[in-house]
SEPA-105029 format. One record per residue (C-alpha): residue number from 1; x, y, z. Coordinates in nm, 4 decimals. Layout:
SEPA-105029
<NUM, <X, Y, Z>> ...
***
This chain:
SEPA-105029
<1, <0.0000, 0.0000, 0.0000>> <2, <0.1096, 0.3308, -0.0971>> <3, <0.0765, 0.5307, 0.2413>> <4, <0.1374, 0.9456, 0.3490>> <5, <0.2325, 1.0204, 0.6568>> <6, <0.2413, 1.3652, 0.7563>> <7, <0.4457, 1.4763, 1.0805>> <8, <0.7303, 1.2953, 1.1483>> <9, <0.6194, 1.3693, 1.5758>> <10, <0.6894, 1.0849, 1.8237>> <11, <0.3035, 0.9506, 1.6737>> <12, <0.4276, 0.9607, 1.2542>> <13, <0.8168, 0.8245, 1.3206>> <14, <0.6147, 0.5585, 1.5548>> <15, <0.3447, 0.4622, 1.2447>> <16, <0.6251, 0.4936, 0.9954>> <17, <0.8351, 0.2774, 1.1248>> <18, <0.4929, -0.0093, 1.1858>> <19, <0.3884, 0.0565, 0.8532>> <20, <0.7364, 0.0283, 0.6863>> <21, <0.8276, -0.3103, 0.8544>> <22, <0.5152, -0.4488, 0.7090>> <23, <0.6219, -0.3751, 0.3091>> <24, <0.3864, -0.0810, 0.2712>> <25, <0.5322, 0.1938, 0.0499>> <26, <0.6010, 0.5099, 0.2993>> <27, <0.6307, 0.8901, 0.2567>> <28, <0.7317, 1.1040, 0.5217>> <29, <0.6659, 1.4702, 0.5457>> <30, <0.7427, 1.7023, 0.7957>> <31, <0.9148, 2.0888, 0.8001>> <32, <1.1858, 1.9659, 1.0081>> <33, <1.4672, 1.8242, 0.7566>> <34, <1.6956, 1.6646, 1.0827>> <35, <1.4836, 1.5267, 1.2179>> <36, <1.3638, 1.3215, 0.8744>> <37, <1.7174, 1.2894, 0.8172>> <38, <1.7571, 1.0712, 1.0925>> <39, <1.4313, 0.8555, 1.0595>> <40, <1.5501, 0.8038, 0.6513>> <41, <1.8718, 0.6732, 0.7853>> <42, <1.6891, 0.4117, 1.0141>> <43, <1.3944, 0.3081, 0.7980>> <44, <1.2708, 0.2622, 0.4216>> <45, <1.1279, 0.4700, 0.3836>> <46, <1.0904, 0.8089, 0.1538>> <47, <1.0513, 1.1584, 0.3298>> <48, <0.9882, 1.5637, 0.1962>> <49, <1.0362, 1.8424, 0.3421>> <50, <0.8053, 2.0823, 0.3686>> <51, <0.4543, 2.2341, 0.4870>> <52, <0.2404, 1.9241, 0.5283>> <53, <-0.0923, 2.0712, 0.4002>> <54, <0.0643, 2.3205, 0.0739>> <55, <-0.0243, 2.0753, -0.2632>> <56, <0.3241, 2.1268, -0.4246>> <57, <0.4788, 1.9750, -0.1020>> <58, <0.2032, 1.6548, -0.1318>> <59, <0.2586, 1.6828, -0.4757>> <60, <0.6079, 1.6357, -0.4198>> <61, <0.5128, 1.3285, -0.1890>> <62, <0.3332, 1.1350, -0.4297>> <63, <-0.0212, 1.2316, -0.3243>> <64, <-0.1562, 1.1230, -0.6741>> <65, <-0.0596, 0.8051, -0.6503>> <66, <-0.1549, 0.7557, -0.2783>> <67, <-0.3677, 0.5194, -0.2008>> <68, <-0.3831, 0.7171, 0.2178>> <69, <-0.3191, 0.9995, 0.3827>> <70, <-0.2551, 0.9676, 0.7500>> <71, <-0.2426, 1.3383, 0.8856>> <72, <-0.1127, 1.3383, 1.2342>> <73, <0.1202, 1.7258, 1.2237>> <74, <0.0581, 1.8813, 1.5979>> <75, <-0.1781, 2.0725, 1.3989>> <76, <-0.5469, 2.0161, 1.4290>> <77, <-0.6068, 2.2800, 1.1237>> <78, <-0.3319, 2.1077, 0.9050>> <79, <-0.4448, 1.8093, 0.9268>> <80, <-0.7563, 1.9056, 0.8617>> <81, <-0.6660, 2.1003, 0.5171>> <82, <-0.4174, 1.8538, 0.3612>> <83, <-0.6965, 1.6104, 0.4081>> <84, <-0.9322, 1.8479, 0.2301>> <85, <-0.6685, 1.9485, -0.0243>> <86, <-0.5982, 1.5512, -0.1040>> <87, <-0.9904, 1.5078, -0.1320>> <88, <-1.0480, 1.7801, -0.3916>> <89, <-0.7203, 1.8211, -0.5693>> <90, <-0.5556, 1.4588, -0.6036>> <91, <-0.8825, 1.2018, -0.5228>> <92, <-0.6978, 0.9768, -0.2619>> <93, <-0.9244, 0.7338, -0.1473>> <94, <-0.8446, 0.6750, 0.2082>> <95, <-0.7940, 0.9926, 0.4264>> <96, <-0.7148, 0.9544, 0.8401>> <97, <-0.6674, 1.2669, 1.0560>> <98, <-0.5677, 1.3475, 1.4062>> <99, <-0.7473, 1.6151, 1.5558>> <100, <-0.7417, 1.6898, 1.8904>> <101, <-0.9328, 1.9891, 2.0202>> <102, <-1.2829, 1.9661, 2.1476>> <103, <-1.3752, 2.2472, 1.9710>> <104, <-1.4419, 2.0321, 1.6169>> <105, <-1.4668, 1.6898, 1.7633>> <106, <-1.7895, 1.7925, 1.9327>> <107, <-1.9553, 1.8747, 1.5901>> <108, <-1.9568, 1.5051, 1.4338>> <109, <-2.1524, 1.6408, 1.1551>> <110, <-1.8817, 1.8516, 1.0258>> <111, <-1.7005, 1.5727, 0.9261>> <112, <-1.8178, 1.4451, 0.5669>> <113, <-1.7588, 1.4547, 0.2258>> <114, <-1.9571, 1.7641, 0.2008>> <115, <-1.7889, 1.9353, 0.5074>> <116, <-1.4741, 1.8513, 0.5622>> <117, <-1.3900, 1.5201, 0.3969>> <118, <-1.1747, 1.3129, 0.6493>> <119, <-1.2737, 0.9485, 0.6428>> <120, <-1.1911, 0.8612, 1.0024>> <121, <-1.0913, 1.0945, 1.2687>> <122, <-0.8263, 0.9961, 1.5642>> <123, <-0.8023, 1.1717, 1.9114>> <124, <-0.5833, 1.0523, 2.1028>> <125, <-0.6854, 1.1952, 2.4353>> <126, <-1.0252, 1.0572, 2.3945>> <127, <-0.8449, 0.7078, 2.3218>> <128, <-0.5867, 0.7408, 2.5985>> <129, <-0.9088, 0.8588, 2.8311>> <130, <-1.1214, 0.5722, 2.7305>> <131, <-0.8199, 0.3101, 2.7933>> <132, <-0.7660, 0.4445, 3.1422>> <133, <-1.1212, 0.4462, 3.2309>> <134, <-1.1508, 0.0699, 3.1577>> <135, <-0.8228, 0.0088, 3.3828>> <136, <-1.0291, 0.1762, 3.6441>> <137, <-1.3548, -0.0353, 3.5847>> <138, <-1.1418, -0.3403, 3.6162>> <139, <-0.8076, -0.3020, 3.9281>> <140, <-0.5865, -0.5596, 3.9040>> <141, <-0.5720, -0.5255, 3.4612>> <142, <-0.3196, -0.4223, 3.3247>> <143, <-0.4614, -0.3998, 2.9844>> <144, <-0.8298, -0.3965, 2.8950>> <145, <-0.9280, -0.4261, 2.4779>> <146, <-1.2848, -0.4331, 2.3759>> <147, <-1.4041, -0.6144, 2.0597>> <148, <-1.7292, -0.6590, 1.8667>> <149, <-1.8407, -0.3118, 2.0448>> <150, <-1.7737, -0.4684, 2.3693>> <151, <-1.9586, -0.7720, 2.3677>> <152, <-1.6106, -0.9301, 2.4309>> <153, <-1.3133, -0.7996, 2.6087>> <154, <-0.9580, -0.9268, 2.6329>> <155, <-0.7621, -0.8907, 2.9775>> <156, <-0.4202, -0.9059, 3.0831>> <157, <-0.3389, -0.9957, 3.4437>> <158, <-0.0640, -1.0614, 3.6423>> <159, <-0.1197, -1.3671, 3.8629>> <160, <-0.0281, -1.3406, 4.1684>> <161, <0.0217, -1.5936, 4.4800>> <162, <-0.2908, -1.7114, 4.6560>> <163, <-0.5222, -1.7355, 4.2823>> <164, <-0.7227, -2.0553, 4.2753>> <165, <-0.5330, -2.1710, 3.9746>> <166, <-0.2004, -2.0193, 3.9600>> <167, <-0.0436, -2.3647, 3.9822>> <168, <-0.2838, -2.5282, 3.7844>> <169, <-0.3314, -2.6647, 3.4200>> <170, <-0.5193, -2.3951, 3.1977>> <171, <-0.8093, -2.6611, 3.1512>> <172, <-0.8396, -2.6683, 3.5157>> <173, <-1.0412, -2.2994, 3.4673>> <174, <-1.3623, -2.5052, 3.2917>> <175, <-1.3491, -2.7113, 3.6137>> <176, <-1.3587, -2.4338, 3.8374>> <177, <-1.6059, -2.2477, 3.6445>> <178, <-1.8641, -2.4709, 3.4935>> <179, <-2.1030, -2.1967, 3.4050>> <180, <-1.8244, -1.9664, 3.2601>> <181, <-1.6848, -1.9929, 2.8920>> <182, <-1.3337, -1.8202, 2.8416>> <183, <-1.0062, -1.8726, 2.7037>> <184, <-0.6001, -1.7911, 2.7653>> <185, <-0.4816, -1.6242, 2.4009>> <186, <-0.1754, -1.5866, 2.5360>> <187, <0.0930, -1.6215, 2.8716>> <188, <0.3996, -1.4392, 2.8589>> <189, <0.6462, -1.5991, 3.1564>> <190, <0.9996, -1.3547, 3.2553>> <191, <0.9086, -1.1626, 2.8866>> <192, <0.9158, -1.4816, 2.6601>> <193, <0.5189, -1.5787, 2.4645>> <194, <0.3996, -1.8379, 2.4978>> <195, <0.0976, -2.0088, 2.3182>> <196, <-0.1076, -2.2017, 2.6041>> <197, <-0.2890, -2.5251, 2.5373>> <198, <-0.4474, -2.7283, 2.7780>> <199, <-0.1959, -2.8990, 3.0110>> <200, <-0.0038, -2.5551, 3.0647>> <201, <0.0548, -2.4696, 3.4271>> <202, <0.0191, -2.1065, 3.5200>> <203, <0.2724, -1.9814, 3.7678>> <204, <0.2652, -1.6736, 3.9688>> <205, <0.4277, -1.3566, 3.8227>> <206, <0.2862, -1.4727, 3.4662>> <207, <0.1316, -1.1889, 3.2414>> <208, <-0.1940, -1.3480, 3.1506>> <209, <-0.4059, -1.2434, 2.8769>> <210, <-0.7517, -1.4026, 2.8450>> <211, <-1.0716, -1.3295, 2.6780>> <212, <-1.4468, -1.3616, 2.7762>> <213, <-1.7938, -1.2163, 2.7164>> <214, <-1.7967, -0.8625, 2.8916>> <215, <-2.0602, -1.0295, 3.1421>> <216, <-1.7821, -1.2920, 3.2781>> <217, <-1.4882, -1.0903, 3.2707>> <218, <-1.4690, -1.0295, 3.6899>> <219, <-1.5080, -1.4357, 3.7397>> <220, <-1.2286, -1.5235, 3.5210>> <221, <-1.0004, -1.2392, 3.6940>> <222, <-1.0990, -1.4052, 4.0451>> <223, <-0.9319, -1.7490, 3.9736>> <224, <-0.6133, -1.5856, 3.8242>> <225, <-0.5354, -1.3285, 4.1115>> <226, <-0.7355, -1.1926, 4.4669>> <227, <-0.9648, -0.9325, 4.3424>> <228, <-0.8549, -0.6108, 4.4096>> <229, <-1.1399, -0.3695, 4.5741>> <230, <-1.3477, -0.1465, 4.4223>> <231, <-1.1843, 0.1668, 4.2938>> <232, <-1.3559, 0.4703, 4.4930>> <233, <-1.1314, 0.7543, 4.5037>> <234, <-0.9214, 0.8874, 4.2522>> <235, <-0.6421, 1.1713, 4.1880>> <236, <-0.5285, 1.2920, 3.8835>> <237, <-0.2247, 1.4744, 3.8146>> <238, <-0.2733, 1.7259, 3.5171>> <239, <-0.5595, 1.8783, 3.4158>> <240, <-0.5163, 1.9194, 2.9885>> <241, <-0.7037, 1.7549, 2.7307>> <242, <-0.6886, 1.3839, 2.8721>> <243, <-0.6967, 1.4875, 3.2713>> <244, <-0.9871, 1.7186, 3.2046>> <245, <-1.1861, 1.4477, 2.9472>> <246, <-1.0957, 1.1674, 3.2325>> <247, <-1.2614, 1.4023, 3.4896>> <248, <-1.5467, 1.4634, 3.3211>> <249, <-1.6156, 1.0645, 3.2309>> <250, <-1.5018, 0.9710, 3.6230>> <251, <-1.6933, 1.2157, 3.8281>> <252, <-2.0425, 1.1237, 3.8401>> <253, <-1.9301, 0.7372, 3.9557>> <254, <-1.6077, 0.8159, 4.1505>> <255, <-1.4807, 1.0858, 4.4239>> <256, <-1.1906, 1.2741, 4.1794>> <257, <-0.9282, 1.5202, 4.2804>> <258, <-0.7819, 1.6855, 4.0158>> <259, <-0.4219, 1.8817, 4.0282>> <260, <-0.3130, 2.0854, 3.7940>> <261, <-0.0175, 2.4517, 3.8018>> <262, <-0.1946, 2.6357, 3.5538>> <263, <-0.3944, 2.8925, 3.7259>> <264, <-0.6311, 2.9557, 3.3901>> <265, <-0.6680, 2.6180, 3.3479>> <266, <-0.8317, 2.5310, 3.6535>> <267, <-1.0513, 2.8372, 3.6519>> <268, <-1.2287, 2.6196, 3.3255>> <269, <-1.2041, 2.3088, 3.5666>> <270, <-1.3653, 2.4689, 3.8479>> <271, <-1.6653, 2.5806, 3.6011>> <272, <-1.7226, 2.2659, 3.4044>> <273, <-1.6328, 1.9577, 3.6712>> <274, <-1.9129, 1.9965, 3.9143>> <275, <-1.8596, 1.6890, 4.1102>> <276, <-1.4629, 1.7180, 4.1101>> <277, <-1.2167, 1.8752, 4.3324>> <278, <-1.0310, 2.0829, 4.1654>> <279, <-0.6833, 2.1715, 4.3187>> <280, <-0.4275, 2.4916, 4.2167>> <281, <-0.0556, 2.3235, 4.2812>> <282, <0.2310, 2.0909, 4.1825>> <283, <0.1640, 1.7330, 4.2101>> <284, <0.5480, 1.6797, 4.3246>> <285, <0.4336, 1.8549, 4.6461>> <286, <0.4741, 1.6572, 4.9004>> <287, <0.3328, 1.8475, 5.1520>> <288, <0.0141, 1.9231, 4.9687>> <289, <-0.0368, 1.5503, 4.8525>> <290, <-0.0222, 1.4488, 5.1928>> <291, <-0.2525, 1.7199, 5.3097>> <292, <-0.5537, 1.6220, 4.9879>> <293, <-0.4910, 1.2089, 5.1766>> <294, <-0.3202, 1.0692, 4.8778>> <295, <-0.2006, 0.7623, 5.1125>> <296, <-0.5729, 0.7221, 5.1154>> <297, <-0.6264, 0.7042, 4.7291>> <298, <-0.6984, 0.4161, 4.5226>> <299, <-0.5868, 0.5188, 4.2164>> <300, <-0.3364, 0.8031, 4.1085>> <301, <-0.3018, 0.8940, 3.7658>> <302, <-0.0286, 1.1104, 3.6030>> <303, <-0.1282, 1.2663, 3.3089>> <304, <0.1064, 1.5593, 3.2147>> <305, <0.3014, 1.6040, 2.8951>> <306, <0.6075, 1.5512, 3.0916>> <307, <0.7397, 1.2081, 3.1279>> <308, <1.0081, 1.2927, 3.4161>> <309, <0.7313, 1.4830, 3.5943>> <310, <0.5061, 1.2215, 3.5871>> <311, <0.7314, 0.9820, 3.6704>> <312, <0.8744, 1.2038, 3.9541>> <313, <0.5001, 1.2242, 4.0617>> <314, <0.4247, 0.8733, 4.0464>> <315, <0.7300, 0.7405, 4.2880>> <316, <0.6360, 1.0003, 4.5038>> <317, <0.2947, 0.9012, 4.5803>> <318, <0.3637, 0.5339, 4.5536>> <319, <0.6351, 0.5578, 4.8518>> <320, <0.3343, 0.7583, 5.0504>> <321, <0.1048, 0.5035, 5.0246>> <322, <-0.1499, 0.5093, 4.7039>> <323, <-0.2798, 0.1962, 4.5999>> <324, <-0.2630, 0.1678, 4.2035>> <325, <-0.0154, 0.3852, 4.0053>> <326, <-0.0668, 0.4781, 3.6821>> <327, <0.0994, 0.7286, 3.4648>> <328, <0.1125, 0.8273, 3.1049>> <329, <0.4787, 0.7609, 2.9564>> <330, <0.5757, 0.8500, 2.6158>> <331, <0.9353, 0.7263, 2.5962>> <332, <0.9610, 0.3055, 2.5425>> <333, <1.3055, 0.3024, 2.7497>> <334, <1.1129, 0.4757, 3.0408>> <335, <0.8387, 0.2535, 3.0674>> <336, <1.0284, -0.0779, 3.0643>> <337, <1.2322, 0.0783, 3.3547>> <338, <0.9416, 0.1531, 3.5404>> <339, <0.7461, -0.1242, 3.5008>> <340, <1.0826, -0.3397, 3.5612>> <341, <1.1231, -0.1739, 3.8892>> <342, <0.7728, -0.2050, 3.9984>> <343, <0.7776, 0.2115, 4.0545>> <344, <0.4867, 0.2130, 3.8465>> <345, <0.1696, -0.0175, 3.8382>> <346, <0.1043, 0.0374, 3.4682>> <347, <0.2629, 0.2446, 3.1734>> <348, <0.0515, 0.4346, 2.9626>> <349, <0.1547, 0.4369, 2.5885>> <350, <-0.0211, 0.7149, 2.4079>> <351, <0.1823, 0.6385, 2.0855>> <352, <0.0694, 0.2797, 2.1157>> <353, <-0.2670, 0.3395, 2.1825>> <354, <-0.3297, 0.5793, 1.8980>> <355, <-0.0810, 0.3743, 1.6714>> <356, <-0.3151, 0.0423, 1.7484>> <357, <-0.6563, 0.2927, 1.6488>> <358, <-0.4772, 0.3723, 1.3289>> <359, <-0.3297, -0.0001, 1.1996>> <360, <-0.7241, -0.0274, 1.1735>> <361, <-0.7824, 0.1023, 0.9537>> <362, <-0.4792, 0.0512, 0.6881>> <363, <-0.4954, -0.3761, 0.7372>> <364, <-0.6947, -0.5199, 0.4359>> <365, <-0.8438, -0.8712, 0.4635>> <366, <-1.1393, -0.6688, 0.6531>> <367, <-0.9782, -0.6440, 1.0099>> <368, <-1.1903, -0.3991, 1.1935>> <369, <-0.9297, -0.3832, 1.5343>> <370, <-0.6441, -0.4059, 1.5750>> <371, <-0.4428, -0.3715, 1.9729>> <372, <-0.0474, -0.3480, 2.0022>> <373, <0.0402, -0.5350, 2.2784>> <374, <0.4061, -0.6149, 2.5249>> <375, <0.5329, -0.2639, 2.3756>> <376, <0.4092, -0.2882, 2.0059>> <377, <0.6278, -0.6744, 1.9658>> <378, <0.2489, -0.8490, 1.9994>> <379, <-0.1260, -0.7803, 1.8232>> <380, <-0.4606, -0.8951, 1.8866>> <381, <-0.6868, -0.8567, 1.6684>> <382, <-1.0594, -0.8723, 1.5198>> <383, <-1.1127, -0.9881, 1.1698>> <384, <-1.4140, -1.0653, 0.9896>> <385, <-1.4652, -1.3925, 0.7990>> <386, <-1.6701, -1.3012, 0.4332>> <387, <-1.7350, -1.5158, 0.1919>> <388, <-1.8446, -1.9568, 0.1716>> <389, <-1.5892, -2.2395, 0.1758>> <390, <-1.5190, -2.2405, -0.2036>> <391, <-1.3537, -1.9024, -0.1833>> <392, <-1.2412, -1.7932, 0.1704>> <393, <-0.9612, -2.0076, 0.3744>> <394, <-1.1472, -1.9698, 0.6803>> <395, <-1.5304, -1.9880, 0.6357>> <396, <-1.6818, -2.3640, 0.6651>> <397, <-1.3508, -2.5097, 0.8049>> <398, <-1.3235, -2.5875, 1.2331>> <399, <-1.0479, -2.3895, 1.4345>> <400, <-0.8546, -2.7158, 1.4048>> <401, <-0.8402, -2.6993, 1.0552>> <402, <-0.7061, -2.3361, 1.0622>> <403, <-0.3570, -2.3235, 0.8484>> <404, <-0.2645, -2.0502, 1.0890>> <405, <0.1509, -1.8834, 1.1309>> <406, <0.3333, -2.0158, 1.4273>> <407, <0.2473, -1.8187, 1.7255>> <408, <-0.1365, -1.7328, 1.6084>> <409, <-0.4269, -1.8086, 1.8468>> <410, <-0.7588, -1.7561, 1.7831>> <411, <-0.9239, -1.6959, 2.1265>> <412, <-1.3008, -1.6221, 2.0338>> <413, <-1.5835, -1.5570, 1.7612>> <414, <-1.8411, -1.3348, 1.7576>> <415, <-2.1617, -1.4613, 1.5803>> <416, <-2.4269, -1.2139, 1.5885>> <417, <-2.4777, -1.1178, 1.9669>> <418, <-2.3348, -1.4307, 2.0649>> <419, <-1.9804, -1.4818, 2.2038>> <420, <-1.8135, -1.8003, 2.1522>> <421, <-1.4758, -1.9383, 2.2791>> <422, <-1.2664, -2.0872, 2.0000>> <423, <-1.2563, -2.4937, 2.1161>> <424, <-1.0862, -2.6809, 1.7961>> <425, <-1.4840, -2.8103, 1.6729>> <426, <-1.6221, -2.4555, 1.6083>> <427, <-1.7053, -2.4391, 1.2111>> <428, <-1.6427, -2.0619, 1.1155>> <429, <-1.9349, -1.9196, 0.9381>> <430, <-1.9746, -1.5933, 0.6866>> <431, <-2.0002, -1.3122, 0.8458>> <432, <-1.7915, -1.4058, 1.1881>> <433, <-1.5602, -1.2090, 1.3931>> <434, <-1.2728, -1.4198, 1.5154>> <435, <-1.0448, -1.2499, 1.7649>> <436, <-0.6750, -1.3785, 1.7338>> <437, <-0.3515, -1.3417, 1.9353>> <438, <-0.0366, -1.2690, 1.7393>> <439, <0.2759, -1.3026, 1.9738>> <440, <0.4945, -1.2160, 1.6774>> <441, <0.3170, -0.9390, 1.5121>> <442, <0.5221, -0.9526, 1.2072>> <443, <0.3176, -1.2961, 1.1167>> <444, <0.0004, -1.0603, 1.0231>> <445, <0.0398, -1.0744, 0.6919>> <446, <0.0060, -1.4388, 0.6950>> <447, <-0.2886, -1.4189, 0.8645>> <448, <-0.3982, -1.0802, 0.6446>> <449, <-0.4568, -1.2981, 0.3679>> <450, <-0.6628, -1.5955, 0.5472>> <451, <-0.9522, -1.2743, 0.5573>> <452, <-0.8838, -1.2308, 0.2170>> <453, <-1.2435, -1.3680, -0.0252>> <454, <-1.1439, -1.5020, -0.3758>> <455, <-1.2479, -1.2964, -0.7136>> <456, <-1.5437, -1.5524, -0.7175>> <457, <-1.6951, -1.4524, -0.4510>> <458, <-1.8080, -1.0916, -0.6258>> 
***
């Protein structure tokens, strides 16, 4: 595929560097000539220099021959013109945008063909928001990923001592829970996958991911780790576009303190949050997170655009006593050192996050989600199965009979409004949405063209 990416930020080097691993054909654009310097050096990929929105600079890119445009400049308005500039002037068929500010996300109806012609629209605060509220709905996750509009959800979990089966055989969990239907996609054990069948024996400190109907979700948790308690009070450390959006989405079900240095900032806060505390200071402050009860919090968040201050913020309040830690982290070395040391309870990845919304929507073989997972190295992922046995790989044959890469698990299919766990007799029908488990992500294309439906089929 012949992609665009414009803005070579931490979010365009990131879904560059996906994109170009995966033999797509990349162009780069960005004003700052360095910077694409260095990124040309590492990847292969093509890259212009330039305003990301003037049509001699896309031009210059190869915006006639493009079959997408993935705006993602710092620039809400940018984005939003080279996307209306590639419509009009040059045709391309798939354009993606990032636009952040309230301000036009609130108007969905502005965002057409007649309007303003951006296919599909990416905010990453609302993503990073929406991620963070699910860690909150379910303590003790570590990662939370909805599928089939939430009918099923895939967990991962640490097990810990003292769960009724750490110690047990995976097929020990139907035993324990006759009623319940679920299934491991994946363990990874001391950082190494591993693809569970039956007879493998979970041990404590493994990184379990599992997947169930939304409705069985808390039972499943309960025999891999204690639950943890309800989540009831809740600080969050920054009050911009994600602390503010998190706020708003929290405080009707949860007591929230929010802290934030920028004086004009919380002045909009104080008017718009009417169930949230709303405090003027420096979340470093010892002295005034001791005097708001942070020892007495069950979750702290750090949301800032600084990685040092959050992370500054996050030891802090861990040594006084919070419960759950959880702070946003742009910078992969950082988070593996956190998470390594056990300063932090979970890593946020906005580039992951937003990069996992995009890969969406530039997979063919009709996968509608895709989730990086373990740092980008891992995918799951929802694809739909089209088509009748004579031309489709996958529809009329069991999960048995699946020629699927090394490494590749499918964990469940969605049929409808039902949610069924992948045992080896399930026949696939047109129209399913399997969810698989990639451990090595760079197997997708294998599985890519599995979704694929032969000419016949049209």
């Amino acid at each position: 595929m012949n992609i665009i990416i414009l803005g070579a930020g931490q979010v365009g080097a990131n879904v560059a560097e996906t994109l170009a691993s995966e033999a797509n054909d990349i162009t780069l654009v960005d004003i700052n000539a360095e910077l694409l310097h260095d990124l040309s050096d590492r990847l292969d990929i093509q890259t212009v220099v330039g305003h990301a929105s003037h049509p001699d600079v896309l031009k210059k890119a190869g915006i006639s021959d493009a079959d997408m445009l993935l705006a993602v400049t710092n620039s809400d308005e940018t984005n939003i013109v080279a996307c209306q500039i590639a419509h009009s002037m040059f045709h391309t068929p798939t354009k993606i945008a990032r636009v952040r500010s309230d301000e036009y996300l609130k108007y969905e109806e502005l965002f057409n063909n007649n309007v303003l012609p951006i296919d599909v629209l990416i905010s990453p605060e609302q993503l990073v928001a929406k991620h963070i509220q699910r860690l909150i709905e379910y303590p003790g996750a570590f990662q939370v990923l909805d599928f089939a509009g939430g009918r099923a959800r895939m967990l991962g979990v640490k097990a810990y001592y003292g769960g009724p089966l750490v110690g047990h055989e995976i097929a020990d969990l139907k035993k324990h829970m006759p009623g319940v239907d679920s299934r491991v996609a994946a363990i990874f054990r001391r950082g190494k996958g591993i693809v569970p069948d039956g007879h493998q024996v979970i041990e404590a400190d493994d990184e379990v991911f599992f997947i169930a109907a939304k409705k069985d979700i808390r039972a499943v948790m309960a025999e891999l780790r204690t639950l943890d308690k309800p989540i009831k009070r809740i600080m969050l450390a920054g009050g911009g576009n994600i602390g503010k959006r998190l706020a708003k989405a929290l405080d009707k079900k949860y007591n929230v303190k929010i802290i934030d240095r920028n004086l004009k900032r919380i002045e909009e806060m104080s008017r718009d949050l009417s169930n949230t505390i709303v405090l003027h200071g420096d979340a470093a402050d010892e002295d005034l997170l001791l005097e708001e009860n942070v020892d007495q919090m069950d979750v702290f968040c750090a949301l800032t655009n600084d990685d040092e201050a959050n992370i500054l913020s996050s030891m802090l309040v861990k040594r006084l006593g919070t419960r759950k830690v959880m702070s946003i982290i742009n910078r992969h070395a950082y988070i593996d050192l956190m998470e390594s040391e056990g300063t932090i309870d979970v890593a946020i990845s906005p580039q992951q996050i937003t990069i996992s919304a995009l890969l969406a929507h530039v997979r063919r073989g009709d996968v509608v989600a895709v989730h990086s997972l373990r740092g980008g190295a891992a995918e799951a992922i929802e694809a739909i199965a089209h088509g009748d046995s004579a031309n489709h790989k996958v529809v009329g044959k069991t999960v048995e009979q699946l020629d699927l890469p090394t490494g590749t698990t499918v964990g469940a299919i969605i049929r409808g409004d039902e949610v069924l766990m992948a045992h080896h007799d399930i026949v696939i029908e047109n129209e399913d949405h399997l969810i698989l488990f990639l451990l090595d992500k760079s197997k997708f294309h294998a599985v890519e063209k599995l979704f694929q439906v032969g000419v016949s089929f049209f």
